[in-house]
Backbone bond lengths (Angstrom), bond angles and torsions (degrees), N, CA, C in turn:
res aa  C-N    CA-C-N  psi(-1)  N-CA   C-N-CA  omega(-1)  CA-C   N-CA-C  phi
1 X - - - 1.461 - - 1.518 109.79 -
2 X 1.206 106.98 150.08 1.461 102.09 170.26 1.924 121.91 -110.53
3 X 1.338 83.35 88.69 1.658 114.09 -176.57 1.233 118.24 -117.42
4 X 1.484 118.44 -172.57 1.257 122.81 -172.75 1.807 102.42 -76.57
5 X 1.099 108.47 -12.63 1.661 123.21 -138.42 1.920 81.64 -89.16
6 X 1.541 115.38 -40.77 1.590 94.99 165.74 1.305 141.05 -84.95
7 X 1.131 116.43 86.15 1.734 132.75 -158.58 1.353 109.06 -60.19
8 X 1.657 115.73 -41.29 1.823 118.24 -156.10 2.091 92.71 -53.19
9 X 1.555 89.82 142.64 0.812 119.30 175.86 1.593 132.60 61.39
10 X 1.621 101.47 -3.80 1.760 99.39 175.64 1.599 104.02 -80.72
11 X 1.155 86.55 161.88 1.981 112.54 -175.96 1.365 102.24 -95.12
12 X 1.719 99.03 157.66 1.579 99.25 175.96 1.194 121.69 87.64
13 X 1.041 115.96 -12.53 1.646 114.58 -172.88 1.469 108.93 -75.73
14 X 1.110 119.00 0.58 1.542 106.18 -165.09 1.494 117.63 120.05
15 X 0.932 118.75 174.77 1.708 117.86 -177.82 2.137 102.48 -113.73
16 X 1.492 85.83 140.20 1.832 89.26 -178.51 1.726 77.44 -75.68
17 X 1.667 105.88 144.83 1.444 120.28 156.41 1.616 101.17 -137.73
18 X 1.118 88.98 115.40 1.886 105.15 -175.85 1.761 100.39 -69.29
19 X 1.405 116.40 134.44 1.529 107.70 169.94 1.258 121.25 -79.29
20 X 1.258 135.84 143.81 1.612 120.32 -178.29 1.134 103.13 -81.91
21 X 1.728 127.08 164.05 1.483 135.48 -160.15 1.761 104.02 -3.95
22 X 1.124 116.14 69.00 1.843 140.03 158.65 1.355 87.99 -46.48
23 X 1.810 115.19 135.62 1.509 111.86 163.83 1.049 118.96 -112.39
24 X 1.210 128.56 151.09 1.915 131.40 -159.07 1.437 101.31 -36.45
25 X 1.223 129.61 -38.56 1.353 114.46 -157.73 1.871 85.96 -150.19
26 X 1.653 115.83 147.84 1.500 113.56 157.24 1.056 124.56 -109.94
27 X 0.827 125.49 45.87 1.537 143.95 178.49 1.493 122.45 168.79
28 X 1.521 118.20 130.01 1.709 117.47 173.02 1.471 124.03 -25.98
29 X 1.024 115.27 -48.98 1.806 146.31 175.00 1.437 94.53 -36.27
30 X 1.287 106.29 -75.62 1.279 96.48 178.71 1.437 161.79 -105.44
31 X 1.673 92.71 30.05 1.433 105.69 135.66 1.037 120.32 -55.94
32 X 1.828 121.39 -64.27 1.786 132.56 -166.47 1.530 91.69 -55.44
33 X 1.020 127.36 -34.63 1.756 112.76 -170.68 1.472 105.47 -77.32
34 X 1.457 132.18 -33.70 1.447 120.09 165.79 1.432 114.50 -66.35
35 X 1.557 124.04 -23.45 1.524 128.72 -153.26 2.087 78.79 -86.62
36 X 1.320 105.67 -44.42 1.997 104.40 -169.79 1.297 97.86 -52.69
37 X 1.465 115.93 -36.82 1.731 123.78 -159.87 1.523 110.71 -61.56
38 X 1.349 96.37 -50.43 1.358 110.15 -168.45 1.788 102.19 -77.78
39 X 1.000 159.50 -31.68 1.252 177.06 132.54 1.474 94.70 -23.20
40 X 0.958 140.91 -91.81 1.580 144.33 146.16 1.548 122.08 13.73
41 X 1.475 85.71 -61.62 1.818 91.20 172.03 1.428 130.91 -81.04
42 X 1.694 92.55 -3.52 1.826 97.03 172.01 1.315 126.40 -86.77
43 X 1.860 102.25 -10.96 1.592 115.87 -179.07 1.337 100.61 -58.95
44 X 1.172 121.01 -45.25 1.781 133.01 -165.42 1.268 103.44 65.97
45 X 1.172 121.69 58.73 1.457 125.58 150.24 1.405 114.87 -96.74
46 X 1.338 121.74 -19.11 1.525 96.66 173.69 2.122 79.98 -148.25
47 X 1.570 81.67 166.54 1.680 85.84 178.52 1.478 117.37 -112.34
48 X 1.359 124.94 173.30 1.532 138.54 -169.78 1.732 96.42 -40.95
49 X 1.611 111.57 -60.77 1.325 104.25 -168.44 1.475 116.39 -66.80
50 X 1.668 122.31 -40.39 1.375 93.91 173.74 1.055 107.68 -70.95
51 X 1.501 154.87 -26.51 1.467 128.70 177.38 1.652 130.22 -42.45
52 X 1.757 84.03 -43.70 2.244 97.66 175.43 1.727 84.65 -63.26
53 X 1.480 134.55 -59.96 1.114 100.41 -169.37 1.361 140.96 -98.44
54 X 1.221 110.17 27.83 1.111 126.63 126.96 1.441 143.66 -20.48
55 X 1.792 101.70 -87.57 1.493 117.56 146.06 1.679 114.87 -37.54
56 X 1.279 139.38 -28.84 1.056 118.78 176.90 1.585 125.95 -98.86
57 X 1.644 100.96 4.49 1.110 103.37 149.44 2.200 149.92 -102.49
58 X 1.413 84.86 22.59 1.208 110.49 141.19 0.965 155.13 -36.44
59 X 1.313 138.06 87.85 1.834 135.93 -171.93 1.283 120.95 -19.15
60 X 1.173 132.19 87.99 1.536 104.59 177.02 1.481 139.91 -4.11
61 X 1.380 107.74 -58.71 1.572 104.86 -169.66 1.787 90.44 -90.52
62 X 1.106 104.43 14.99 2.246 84.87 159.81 1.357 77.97 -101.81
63 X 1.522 143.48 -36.63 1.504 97.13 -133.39 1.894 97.49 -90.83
64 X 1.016 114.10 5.72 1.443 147.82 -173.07 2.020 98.56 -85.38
65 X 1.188 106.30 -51.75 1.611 107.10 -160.21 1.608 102.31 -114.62
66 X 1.228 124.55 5.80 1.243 138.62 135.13 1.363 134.80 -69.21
67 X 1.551 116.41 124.22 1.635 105.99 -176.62 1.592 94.18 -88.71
68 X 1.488 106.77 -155.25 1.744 112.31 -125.97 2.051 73.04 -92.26
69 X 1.330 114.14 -64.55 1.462 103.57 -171.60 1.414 108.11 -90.54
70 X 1.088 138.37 22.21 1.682 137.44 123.07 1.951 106.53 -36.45
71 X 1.179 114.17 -84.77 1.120 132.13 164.52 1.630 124.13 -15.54
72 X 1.555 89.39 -39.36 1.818 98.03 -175.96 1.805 92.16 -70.72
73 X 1.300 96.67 -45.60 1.574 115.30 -169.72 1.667 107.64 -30.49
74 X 1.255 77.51 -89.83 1.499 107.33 173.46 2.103 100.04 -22.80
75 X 1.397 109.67 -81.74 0.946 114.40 -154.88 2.019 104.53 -48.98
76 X 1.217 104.38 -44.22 1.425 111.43 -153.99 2.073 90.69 -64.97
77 X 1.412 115.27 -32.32 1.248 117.87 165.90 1.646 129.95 -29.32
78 X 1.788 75.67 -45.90 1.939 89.51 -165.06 1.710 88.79 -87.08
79 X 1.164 142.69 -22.91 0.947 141.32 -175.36 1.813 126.85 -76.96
80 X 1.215 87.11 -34.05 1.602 107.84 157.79 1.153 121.11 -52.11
81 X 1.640 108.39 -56.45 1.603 123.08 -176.60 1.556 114.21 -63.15
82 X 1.504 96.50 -52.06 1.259 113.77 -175.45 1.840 126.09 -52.10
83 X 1.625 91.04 -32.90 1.924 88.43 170.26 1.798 100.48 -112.22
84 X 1.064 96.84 25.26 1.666 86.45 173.91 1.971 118.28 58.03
85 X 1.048 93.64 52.94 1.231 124.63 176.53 1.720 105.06 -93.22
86 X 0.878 111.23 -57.93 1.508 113.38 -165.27 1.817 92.63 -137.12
87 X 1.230 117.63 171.20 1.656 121.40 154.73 1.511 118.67 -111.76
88 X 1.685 117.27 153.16 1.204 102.58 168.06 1.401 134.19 -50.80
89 X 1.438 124.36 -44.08 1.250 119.54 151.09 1.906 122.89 -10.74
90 X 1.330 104.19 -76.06 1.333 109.67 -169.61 1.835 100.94 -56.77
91 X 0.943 131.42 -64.91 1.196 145.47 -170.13 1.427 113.64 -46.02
92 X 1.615 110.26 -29.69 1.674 121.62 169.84 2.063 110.18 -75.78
93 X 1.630 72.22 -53.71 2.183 76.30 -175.65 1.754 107.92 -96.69
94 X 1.647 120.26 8.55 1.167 109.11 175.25 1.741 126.33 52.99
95 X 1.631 102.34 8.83 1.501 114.07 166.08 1.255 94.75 -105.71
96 X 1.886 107.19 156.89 1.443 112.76 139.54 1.390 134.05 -52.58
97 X 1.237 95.61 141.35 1.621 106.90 -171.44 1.666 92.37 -89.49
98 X 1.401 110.43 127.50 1.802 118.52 171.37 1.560 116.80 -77.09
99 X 1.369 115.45 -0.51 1.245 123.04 -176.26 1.600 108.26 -129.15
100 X 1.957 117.92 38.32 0.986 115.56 175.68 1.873 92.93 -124.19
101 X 0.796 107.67 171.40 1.407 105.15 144.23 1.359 133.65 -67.48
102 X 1.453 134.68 150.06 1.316 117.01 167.92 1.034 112.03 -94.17
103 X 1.308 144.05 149.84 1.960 122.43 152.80 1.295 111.64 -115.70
104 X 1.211 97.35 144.65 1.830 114.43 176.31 1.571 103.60 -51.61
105 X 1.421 113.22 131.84 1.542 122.04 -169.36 1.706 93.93 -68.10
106 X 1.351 121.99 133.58 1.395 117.56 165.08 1.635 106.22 -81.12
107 X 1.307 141.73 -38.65 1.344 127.38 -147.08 1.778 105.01 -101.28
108 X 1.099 79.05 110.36 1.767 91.51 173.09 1.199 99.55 -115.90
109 X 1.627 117.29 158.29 1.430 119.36 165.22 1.293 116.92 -50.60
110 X 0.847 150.65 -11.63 1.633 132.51 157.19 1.530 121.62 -85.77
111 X 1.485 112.97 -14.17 1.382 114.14 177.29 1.829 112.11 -89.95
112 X 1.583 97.74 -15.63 1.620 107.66 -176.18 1.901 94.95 -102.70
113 X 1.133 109.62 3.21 1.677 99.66 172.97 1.791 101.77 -100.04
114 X 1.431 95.95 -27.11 1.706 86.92 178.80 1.239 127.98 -87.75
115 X 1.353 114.80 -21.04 1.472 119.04 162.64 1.577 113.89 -83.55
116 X 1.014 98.04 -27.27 1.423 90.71 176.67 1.444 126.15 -63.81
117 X 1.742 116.31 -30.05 1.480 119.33 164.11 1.415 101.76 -111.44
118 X 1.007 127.79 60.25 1.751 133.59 154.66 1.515 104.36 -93.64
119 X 1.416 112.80 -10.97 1.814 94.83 165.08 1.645 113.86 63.72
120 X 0.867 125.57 -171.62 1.672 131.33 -163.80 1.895 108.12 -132.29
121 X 0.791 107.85 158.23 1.632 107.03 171.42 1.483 133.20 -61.05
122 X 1.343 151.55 104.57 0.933 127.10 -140.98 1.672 109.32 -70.56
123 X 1.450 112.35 175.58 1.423 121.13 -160.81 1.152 99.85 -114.69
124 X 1.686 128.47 18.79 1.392 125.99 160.09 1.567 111.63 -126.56
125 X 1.378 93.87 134.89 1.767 109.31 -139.82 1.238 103.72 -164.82
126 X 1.490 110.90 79.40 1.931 120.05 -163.40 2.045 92.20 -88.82
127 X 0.981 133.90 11.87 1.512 143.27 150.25 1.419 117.47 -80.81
128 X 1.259 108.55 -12.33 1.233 121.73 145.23 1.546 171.91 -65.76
129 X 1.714 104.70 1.15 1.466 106.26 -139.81 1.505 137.44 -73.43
130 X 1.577 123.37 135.99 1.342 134.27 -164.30 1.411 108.95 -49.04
131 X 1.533 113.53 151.74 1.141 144.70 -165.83 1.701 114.39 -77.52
132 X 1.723 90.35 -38.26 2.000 111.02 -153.29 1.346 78.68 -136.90
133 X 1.044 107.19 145.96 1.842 121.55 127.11 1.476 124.04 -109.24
134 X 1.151 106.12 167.93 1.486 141.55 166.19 1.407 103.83 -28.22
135 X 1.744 115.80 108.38 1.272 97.05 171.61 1.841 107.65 124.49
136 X 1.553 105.14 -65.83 1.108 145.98 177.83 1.565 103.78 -32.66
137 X 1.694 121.67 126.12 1.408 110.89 177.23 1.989 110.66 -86.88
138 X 0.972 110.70 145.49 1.860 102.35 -166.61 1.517 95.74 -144.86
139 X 1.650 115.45 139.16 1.480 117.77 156.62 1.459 96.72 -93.79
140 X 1.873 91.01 151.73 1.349 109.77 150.32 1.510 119.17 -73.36
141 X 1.348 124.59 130.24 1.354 117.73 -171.18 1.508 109.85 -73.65
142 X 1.465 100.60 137.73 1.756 95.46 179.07 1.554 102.56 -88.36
143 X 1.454 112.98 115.00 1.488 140.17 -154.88 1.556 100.59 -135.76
144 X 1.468 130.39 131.88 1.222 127.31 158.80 1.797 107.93 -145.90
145 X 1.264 67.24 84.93 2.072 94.81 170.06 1.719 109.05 -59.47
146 X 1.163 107.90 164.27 1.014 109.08 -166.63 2.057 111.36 -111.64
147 X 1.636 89.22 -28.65 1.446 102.14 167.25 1.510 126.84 -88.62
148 X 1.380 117.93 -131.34 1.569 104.26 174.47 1.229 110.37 -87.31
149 X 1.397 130.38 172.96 1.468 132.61 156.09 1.536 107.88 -152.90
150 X 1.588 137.37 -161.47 0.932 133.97 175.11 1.609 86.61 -147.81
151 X 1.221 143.08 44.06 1.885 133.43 160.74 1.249 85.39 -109.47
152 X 1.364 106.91 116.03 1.407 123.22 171.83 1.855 103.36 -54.71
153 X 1.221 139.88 137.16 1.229 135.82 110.55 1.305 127.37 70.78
154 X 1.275 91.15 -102.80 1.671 132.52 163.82 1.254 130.76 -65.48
155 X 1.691 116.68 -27.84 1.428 96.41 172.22 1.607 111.08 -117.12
156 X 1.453 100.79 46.81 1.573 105.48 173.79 1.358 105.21 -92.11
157 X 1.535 119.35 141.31 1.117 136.26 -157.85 1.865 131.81 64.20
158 X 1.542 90.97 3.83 1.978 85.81 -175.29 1.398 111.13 -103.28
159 X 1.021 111.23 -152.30 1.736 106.37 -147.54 1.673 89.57 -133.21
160 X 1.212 128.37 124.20 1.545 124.51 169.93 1.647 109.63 -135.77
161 X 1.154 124.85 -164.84 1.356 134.01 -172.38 1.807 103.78 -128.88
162 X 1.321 99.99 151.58 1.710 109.74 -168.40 1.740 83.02 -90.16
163 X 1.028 105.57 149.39 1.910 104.86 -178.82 1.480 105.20 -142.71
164 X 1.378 128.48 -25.40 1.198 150.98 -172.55 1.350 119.68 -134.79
165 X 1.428 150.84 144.67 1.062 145.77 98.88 1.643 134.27 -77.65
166 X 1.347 108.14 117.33 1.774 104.87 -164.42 1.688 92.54 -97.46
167 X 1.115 126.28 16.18 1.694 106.36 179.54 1.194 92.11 100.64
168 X 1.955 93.96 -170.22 1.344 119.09 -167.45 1.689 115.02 -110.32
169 X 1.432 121.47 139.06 1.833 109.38 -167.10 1.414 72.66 -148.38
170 X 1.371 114.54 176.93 1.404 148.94 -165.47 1.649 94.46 -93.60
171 X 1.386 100.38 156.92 1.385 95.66 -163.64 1.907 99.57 -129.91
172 X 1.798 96.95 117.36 1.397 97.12 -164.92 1.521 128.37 -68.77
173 X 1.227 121.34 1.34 1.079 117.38 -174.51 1.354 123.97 -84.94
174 X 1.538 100.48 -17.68 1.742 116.89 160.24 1.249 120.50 -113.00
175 X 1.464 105.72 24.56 1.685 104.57 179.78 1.458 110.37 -121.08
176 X 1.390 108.82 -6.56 1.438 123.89 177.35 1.523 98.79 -98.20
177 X 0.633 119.11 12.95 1.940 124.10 168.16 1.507 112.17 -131.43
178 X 1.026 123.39 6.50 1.248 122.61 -167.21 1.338 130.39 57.55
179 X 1.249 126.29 20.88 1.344 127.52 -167.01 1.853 113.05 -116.92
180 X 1.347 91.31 36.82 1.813 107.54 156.37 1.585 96.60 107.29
181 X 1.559 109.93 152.10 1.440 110.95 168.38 1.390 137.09 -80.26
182 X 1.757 96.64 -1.77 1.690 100.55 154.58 1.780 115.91 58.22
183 X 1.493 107.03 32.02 1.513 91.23 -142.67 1.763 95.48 -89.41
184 X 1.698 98.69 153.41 1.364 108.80 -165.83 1.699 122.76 -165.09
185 X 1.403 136.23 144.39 1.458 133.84 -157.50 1.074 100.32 -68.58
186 X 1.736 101.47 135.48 1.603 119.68 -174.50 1.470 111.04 -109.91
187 X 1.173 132.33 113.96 1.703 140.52 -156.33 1.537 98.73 -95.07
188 X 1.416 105.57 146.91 1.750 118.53 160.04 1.284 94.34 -90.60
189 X 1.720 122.75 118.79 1.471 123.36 -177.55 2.425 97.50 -103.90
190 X 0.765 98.25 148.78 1.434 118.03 163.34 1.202 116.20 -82.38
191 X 1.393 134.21 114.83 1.160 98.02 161.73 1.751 98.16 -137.82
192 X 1.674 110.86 157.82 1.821 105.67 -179.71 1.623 115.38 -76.80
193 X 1.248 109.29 147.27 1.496 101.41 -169.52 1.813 103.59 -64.65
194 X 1.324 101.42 -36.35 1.498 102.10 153.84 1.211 157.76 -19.56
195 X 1.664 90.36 -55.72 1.168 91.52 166.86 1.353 125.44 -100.11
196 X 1.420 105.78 2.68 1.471 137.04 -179.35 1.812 103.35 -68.62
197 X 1.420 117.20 -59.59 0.965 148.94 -159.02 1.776 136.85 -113.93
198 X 1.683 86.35 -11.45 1.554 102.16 -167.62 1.811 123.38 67.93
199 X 1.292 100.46 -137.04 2.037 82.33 -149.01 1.316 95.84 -111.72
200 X 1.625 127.09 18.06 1.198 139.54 161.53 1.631 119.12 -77.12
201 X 1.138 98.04 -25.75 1.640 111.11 -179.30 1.522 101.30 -81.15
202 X 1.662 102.63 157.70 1.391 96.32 174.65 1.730 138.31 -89.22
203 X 0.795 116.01 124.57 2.007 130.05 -166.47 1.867 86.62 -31.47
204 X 1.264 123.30 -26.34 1.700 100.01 -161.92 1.964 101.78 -97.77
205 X 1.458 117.42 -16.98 1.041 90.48 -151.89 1.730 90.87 -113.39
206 X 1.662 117.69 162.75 1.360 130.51 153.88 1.515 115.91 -155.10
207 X 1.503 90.95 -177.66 1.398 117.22 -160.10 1.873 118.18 -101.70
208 X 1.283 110.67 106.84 1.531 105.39 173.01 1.434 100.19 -73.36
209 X 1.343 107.59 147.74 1.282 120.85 168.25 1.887 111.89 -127.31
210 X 1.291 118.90 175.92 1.709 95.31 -172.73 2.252 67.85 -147.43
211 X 1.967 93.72 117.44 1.137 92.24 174.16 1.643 99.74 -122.33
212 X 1.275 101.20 -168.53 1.564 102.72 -172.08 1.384 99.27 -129.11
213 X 1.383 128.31 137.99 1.740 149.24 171.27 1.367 97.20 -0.66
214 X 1.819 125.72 -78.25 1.251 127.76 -149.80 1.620 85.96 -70.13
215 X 1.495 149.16 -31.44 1.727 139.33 -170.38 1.694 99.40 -68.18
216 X 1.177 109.71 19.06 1.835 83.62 -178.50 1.505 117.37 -166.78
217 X 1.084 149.46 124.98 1.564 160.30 166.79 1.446 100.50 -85.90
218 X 2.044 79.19 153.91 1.452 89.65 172.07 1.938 117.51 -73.22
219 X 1.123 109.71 142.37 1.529 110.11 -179.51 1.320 107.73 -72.04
């Protein structure tokens, strides 16, 4: 989307200040808010990509005046509501609502041990075949979707190098809508900070990016 929510590469935002020995979590809260997250995602009512887009459908100034698992908060809320998981009601007074349905909890420890090592599909998939190879000069297409995507921003329209092929994965920009997993080879792209950035940037350094078939033409 083109929101506040894609940061790579804008200016101004502030300065990164790394914390020294940072501890996994600063506050109890938010552990339990990654531990809800993860619990959440075993129902399989909604998947990884609509959750990121989710988060990017967020108000600006929350997603701005929200910290990082505030945000999870928030989102996993609307997500609740949204497949009828819970009602707003309950979620305001934290009682059951007598005029919802209840449903029998699916995730027990044996149902969160089996999804939990069911692993992913593998990413070699010759029913598949790649777009680019290795090597190969490729633009990112300058694209501004309206739903989710993963082409950052910034490197729509520039010119990089194929450096990698990692296989084949599902492709989020139609999997966060539900409209099939689309699945297809995802490239390590090169690109110069240069040309990323123009002639202010420096001649030595750039940016891998990891795009997918439909993010890129031949140059």
């Amino acid at each position: 989307m083109n929101g506040v929510h894609d940061m790579g590469g804008l200016q101004d935002m502030g300065p990164v200040v790394p914390e020294k020995d940072e501890p996994v979590f600063h506050a109890v809260w938010e552990g339990r808010i990654l531990g809800i997250d993860r619990a959440l995602g075993l129902i399989c009512k909604w998947n990884l990509d609509e959750w990121r887009h989710q988060i990017e459908l967020l108000p600006p100034a929350d997603y701005f005046r929200l910290t990082y698992y505030e945000r999870w908060l928030r989102v996993n809320e609307q997500l609740l509501v949204k497949h009828g998981v819970v009602t707003a009601k309950e979620l305001e007074t934290g009682a059951p609502d007598p005029g919802f349905a209840k449903a029998t909890p699916l995730l027990t420890p044996a149902v969160a041990a089996q999804r939990l090592g069911r692993g992913i599909p593998s990413s070699h998939d010759p029913k598949v075949p790649p777009q680019f190879q290795v090597g190969q000069r490729v633009r990112a297409r300058n694209m501004n979707p309206t739903g989710h995507t993963r082409l950052p921003r910034y490197a729509r329209g520039k010119l990089g190098i194929v450096t990698i092929d990692h296989g084949v994965y599902l492709f989020p920009d139609t999997n966060a809508h539900f409209q099939g997993e689309n699945r297809q080879h995802v490239y390590s792209v090169r690109f110069a900070a240069r040309e990323l950035w123009g002639v202010n940037a420096s001649p030595r350094d750039s940016v891998h990016l990891d795009l997918w078939d439909n993010y890129l033409e031949h140059a």
